[in-house]
SEROVEX-307925 format. One record per residue (C-alpha): residue number from 1; x, y negated, z. Coordinates in nm, 4 decimals, decimal comma. Example, Ala and Ser with C-alpha at 12.3 -4.5 7.8 and 13.67 -1.06 7.14 Angstrom:
2
- 1_1,2300_0,4500_0,7800 .
- 2_1,3670_0,1060_0,7140 .
END
This chain:
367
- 1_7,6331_-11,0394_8,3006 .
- 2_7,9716_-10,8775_8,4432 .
- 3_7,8794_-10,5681_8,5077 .
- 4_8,0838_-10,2822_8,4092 .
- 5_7,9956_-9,9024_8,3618 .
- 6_8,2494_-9,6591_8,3655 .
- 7_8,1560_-9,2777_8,2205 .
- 8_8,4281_-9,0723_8,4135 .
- 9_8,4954_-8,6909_8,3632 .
- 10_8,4243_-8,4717_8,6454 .
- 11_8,5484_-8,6345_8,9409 .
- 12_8,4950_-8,3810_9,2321 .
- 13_8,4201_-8,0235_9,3250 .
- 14_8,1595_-7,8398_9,4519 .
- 15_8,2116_-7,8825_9,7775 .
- 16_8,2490_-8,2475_9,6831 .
- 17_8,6120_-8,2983_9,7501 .
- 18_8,8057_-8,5269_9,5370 .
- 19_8,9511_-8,3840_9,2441 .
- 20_9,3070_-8,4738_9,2051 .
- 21_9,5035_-8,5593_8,8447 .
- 22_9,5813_-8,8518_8,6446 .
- 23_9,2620_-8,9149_8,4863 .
- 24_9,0644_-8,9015_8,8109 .
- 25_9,3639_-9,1556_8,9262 .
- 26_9,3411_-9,3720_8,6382 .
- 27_8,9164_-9,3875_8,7252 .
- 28_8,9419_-9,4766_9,0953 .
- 29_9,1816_-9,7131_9,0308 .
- 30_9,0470_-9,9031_8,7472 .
- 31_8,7151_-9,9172_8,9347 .
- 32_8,8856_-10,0769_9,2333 .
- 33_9,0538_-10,2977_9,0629 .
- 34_8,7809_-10,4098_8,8183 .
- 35_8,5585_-10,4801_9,1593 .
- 36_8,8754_-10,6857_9,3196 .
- 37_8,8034_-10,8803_9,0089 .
- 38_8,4665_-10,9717_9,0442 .
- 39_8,3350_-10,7559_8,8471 .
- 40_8,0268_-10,4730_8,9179 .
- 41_8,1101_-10,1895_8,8714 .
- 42_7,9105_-9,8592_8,8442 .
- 43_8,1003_-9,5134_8,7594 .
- 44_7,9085_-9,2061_8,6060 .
- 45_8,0380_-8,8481_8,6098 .
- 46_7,9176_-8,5200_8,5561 .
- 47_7,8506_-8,3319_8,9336 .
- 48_7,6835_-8,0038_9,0215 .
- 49_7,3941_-8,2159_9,1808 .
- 50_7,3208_-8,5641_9,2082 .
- 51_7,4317_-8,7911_9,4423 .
- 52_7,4985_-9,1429_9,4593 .
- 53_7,8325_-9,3446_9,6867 .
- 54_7,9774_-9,6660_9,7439 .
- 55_8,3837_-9,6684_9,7565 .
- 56_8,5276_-9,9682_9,8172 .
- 57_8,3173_-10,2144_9,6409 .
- 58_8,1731_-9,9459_9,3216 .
- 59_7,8942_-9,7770_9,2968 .
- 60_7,9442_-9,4204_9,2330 .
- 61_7,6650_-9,1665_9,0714 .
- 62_7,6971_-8,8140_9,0339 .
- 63_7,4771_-8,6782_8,7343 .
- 64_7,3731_-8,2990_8,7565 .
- 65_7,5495_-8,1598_8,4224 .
- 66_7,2242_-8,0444_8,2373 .
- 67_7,1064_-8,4308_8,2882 .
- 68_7,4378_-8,5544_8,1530 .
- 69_7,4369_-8,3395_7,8630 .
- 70_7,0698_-8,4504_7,8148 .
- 71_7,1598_-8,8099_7,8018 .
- 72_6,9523_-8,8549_8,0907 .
- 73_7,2159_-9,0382_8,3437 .
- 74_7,1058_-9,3640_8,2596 .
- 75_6,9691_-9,5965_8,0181 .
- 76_6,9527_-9,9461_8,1351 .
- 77_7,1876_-10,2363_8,0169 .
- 78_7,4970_-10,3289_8,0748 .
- 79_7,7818_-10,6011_7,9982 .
- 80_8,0210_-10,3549_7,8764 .
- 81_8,0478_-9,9421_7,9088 .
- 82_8,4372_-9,7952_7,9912 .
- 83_8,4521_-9,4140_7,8501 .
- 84_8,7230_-9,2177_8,0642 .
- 85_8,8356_-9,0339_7,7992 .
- 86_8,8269_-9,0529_7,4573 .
- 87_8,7105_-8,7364_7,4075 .
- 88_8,4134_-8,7646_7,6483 .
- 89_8,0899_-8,8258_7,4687 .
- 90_7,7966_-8,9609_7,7304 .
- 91_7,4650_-8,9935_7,5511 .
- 92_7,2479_-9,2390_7,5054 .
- 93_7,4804_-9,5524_7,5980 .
- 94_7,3641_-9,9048_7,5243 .
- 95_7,6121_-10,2405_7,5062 .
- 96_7,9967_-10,2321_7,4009 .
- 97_8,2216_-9,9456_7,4032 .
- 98_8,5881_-9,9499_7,4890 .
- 99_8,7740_-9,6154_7,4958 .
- 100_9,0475_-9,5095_7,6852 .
- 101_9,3161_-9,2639_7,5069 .
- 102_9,5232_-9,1126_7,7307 .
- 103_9,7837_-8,9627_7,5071 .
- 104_9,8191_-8,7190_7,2449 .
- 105_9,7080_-8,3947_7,3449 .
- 106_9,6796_-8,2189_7,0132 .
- 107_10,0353_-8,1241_6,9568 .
- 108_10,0365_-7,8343_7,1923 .
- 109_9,9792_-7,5002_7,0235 .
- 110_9,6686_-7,3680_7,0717 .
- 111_9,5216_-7,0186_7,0768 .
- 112_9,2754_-6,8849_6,8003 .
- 113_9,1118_-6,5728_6,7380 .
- 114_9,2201_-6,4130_6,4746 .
- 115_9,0650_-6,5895_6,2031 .
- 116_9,2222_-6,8818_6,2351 .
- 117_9,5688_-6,7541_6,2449 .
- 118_9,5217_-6,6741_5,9198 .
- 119_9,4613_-6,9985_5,8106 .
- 120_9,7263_-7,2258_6,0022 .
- 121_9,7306_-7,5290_5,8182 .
- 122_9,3632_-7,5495_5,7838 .
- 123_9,2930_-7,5589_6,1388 .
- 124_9,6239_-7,8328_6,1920 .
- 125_9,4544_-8,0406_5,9014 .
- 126_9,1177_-7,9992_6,0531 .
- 127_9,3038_-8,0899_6,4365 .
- 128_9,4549_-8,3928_6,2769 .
- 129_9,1511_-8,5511_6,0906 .
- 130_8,9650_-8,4929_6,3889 .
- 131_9,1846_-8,6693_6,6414 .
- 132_9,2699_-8,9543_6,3983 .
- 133_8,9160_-9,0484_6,3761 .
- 134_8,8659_-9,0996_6,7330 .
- 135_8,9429_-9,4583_6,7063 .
- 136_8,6088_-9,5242_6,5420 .
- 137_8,4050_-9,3842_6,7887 .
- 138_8,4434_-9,6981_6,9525 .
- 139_8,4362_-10,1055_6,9611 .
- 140_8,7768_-10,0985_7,1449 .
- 141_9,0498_-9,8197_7,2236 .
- 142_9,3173_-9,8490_7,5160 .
- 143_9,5659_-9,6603_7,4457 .
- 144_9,8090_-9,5439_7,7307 .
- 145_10,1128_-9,5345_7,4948 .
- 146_10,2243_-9,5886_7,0990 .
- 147_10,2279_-9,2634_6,9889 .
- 148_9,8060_-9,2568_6,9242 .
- 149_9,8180_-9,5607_6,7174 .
- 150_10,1172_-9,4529_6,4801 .
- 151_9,9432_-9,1494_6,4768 .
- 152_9,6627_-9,2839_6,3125 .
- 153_9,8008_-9,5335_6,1084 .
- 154_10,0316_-9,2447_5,9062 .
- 155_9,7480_-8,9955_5,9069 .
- 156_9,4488_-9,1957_5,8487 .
- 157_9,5739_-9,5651_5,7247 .
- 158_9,4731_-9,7747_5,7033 .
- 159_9,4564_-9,8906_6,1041 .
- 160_9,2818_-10,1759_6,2507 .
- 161_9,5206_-10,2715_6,4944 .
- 162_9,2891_-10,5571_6,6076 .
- 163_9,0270_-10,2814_6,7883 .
- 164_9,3095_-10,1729_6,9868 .
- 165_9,4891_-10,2459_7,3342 .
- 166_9,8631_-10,1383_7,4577 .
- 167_9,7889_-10,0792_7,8464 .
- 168_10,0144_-9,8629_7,9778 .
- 169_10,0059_-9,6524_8,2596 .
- 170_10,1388_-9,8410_8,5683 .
- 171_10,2963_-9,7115_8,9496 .
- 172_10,1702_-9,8709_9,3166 .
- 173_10,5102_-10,0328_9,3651 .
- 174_10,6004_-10,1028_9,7311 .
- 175_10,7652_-10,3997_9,7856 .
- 176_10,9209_-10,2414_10,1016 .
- 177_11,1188_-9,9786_9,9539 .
- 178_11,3447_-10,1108_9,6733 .
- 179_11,5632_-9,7892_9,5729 .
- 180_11,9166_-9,7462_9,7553 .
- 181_12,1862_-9,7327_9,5651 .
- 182_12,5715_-9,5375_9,5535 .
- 183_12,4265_-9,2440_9,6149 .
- 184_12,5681_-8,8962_9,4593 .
- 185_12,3757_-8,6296_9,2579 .
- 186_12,2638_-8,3555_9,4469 .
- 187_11,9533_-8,2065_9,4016 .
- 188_11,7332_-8,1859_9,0735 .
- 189_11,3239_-8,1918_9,0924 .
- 190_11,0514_-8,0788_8,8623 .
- 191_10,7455_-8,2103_9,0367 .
- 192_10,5145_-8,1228_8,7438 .
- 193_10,2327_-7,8001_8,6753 .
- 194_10,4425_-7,4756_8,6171 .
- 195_10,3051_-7,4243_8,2779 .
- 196_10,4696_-7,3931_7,9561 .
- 197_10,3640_-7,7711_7,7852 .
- 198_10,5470_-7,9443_8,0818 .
- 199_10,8744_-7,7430_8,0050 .
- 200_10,9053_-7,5170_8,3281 .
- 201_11,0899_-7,2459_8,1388 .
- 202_11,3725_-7,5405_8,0604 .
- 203_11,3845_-7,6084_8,4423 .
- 204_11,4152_-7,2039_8,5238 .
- 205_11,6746_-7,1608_8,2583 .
- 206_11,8762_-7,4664_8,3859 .
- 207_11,7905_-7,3446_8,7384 .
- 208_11,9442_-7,0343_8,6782 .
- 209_12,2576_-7,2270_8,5481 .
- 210_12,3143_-7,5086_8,8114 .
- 211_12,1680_-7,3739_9,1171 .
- 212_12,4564_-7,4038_9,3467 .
- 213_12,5437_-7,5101_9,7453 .
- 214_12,6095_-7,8796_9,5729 .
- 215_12,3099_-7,8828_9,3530 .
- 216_11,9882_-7,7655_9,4658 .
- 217_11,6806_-7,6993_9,2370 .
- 218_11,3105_-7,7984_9,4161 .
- 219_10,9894_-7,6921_9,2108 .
- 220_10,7234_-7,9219_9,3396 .
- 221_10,3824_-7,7843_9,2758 .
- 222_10,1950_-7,4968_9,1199 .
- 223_10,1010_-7,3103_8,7873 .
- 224_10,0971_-7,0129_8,6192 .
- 225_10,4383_-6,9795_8,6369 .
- 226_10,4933_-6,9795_8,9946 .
- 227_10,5450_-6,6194_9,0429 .
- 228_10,8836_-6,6561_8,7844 .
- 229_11,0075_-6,9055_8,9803 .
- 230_10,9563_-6,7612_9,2972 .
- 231_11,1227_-6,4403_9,1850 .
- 232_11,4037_-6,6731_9,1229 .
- 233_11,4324_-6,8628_9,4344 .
- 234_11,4341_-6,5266_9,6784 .
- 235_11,7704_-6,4442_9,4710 .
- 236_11,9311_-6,8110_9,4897 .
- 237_11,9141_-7,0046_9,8425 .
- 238_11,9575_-7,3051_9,6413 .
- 239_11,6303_-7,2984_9,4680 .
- 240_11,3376_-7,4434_9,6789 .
- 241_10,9285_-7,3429_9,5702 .
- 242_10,6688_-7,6128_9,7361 .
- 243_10,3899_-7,8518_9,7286 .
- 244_10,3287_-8,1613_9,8349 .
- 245_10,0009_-8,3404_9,9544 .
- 246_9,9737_-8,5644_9,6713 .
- 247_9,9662_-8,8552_9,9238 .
- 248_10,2829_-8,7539_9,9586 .
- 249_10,4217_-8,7127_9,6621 .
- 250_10,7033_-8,9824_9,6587 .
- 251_10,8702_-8,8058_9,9212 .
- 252_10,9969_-8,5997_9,6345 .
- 253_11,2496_-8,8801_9,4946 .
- 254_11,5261_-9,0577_9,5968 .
- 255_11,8473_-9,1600_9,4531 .
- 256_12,0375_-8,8617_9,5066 .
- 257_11,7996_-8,7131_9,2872 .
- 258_11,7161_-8,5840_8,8836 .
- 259_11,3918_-8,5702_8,8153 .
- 260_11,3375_-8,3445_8,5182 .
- 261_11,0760_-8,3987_8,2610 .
- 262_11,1595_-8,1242_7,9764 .
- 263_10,7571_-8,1664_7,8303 .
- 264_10,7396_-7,9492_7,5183 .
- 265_10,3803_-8,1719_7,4164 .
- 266_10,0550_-8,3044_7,5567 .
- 267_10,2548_-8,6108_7,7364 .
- 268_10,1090_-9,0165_7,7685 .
- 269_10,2856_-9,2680_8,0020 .
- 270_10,4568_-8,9844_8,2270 .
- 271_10,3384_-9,1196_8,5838 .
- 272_10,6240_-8,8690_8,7134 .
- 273_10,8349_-9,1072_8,5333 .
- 274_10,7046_-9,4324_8,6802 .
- 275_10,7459_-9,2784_9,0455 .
- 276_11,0918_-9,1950_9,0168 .
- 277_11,2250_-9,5053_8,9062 .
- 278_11,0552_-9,6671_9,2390 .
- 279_11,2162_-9,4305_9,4274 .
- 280_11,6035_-9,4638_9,2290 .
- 281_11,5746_-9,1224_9,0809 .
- 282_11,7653_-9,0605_8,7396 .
- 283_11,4938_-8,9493_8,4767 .
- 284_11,6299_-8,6992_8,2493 .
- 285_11,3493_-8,6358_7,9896 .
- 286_11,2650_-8,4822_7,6499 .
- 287_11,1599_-8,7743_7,3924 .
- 288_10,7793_-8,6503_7,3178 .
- 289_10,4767_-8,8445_7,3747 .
- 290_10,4901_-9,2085_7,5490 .
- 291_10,8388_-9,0609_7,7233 .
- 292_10,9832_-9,2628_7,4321 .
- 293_10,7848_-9,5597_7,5214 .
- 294_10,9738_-9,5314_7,8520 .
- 295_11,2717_-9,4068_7,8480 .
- 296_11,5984_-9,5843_7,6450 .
- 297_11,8901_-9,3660_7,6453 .
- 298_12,1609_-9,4088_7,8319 .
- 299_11,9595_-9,7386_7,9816 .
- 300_11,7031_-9,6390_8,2499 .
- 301_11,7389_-9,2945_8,2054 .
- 302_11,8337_-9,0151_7,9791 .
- 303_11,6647_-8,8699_7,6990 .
- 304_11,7234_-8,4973_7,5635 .
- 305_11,5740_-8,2764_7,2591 .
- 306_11,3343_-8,0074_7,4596 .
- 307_11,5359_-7,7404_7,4238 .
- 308_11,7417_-7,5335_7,6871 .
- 309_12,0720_-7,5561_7,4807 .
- 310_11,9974_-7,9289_7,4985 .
- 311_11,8549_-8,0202_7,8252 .
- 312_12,1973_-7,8331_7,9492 .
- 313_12,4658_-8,0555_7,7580 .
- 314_12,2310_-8,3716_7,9129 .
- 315_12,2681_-8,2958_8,2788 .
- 316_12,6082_-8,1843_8,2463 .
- 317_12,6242_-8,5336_8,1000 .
- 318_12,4474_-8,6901_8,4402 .
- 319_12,6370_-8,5057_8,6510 .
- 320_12,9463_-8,6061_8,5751 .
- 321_12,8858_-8,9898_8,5573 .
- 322_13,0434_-9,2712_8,8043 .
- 323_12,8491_-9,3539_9,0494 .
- 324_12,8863_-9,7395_8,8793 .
- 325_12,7073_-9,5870_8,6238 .
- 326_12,4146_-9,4294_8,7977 .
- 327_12,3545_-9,7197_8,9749 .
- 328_12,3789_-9,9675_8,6346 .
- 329_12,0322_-9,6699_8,5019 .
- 330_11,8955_-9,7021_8,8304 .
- 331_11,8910_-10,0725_8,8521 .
- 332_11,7553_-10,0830_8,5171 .
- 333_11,4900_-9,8635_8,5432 .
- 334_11,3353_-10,0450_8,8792 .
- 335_11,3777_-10,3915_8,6701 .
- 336_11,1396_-10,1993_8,4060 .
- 337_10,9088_-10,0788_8,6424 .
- 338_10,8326_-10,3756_8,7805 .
- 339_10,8228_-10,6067_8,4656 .
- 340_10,6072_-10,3498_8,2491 .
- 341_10,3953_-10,0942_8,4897 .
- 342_10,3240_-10,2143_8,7659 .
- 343_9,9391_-10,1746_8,9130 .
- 344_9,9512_-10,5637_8,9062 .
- 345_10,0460_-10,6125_8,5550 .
- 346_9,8062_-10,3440_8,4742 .
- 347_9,5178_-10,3920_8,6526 .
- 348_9,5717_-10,7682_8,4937 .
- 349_9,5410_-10,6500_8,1406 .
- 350_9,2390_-10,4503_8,1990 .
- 351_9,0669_-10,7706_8,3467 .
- 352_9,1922_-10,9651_8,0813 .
- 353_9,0984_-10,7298_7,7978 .
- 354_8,6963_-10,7036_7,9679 .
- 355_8,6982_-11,0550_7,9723 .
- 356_8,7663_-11,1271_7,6035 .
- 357_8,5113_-10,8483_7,5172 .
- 358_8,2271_-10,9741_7,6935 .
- 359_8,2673_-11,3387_7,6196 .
- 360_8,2939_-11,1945_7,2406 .
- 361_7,9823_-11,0258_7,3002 .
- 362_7,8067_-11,3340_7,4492 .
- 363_7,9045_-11,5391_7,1821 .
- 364_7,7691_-11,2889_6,9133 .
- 365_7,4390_-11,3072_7,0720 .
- 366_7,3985_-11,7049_7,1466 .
- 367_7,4715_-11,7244_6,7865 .
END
């Protein structure tokens, strides 16, 4: 057999429009790319009524959510089942297992009732034996970035590196449009959600410091904090409020550009990241997550503690280097992209990975 099932989390609305983030992404590619490969491929996801779709060359089934709580989606074989998340649980699923974690996202505070205010290191202790334990749910983990598997190997030793796979997240890389290069600093994006996690109140405080007719300040997208940052931009020209289609997204880069990720927690291979460097934008980012799986300082970008005070002395720092020295980060970090994550090199891994699993599982039961 080849066949592949992938258990996706919700993947479209009610009025059955596409949902778009990085998970949903990360499905529709890997499904594509699995099926380039020869594989079949069948995706399962949790929908307010059933339905069933071909794209491209998968087979796509929408499971009403009682159903898929129920365990009632499916039951028949298959070579080897691909879980979205590592946090989703499907029922009743038959054959091999291989995870996918996309990134720590227990280090963001979260809010209790009462209660459990009271007793803050029981409910981190409880977090953290949780989460490290998620690598057993399963025959195989992918793991977007390093940060999981240290994780777990400090808080729950000791790790069996051999049930996990490095694949990190990857960028459609046009061949077409290598980034240009001599080009000045002049305007500083955060294309990110305006909540607090992804830093926004580091971008409105250096906003409010920068923000001049020589530096502009665009906010590209939406979030709760919108309504700060519009209050800001009706007092300062120089500060720009917008979306983008997200087919358009890389519009947002170029090389006269910073792209600021100031992300306070909750961060895996920062695709934001990966899109910059194909368009010659200078990354200046805070070190949490995978960022440090991308970023070397000084090298293909800049890395900064995620605090105002900080994140202020760094693009002071950016701003006032030659444009020899831009260039030297920018080269850099397009050599990077397209060495480590690229959809090619990615999508190669995952096909490579599948392959070993089920010819493991073969062997196991011709034996």
């Amino acid at each position: 057999m080849n066949n592949i099932r992938i258990w996706a989390p919700k993947l479209m609305n009610s009025e059955g429009d596409r949902l778009v983030g990085g998970i949903q992404t990360y499905i529709w590619d890997l499904s594509n790319g699995l099926a380039d490969n020869n594989y079949e491929v069948e995706v399962y996801f949790p929908a307010e009524e059933n339905l069933e779709f071909m794209h491209n060359k998968s087979k796509f089934y929408g499971v009403k959510v009682k159903d898929w709580k129920a365990g009632k989606s499916v039951t028949s074989n298959i070579a080897l089942n691909i879980i979205g998340t590592s946090t989703l649980i499907p029922n009743n699923i038959i054959g091999p297992c291989v995870g996918i974690q996309h990134g720590i996202l227990w280090d963001r505070p979260v809010q209790y009732n009462r209660l459990w205010n009271i007793f803050p290191l029981l409910r981190n202790s409880i977090r953290v034996n949780k989460y490290s334990k998620l690598v057993n749910r399963f025959d195989h983990l992918v793991c977007v970035d390093l940060a999981y598997p240290q994780f777990v190997a400090s808080t729950n030793p000791p790790l069996n590196w051999n049930t996990l796979t490095y694949i990190p997240n990857y960028a459609h890389i046009d061949d077409q449009v290598v980034p240009s290069l001599g080009g000045g600093l002049n305007k500083v994006i955060f294309p990110r959600r305006f909540v607090e996690h992804r830093g926004v109140r580091i971008a409105i405080h250096l906003a409010e410091k920068f923000a001049s007719d020589s530096l502009e300040f665009h906010f590209i997208g939406e979030g709760p904090e919108e309504k700060l940052i519009n209050n800001l931009a009706n007092n300062n020209k120089n500060i720009k409020v917008y979306k983008l289609p997200y087919e358009n997204r890389l519009e947002a880069y170029d090389a006269n550009t910073i792209t600021l990720i100031p992300s306070l927690s909750t961060e895996g291979t920062s695709l934001v990241c990966l899109e910059a460097w194909s368009r010659g934008s200078i990354v200046l980012s805070s070190p949490v997550g995978g960022l440090s799986n991308l970023i070397l300082n000084n090298v293909n970008g800049k890395l900064s503690k995620p605090t105002e005070e900080e994140f202020e002395i760094n693009l002071n720092k950016l701003l006032t280097k030659s444009t020899n020295e831009l260039d030297l980060i920018r080269k850099n970090a397009y050599y990077g992209l397209t060495q480590g994550f690229s959809y090619n090199n990615w999508i190669y891994q995952w096909v490579e990975l599948c392959n070993n699993i089920i010819q493991k599982e073969c062997h196991k039961r011709n034996v």
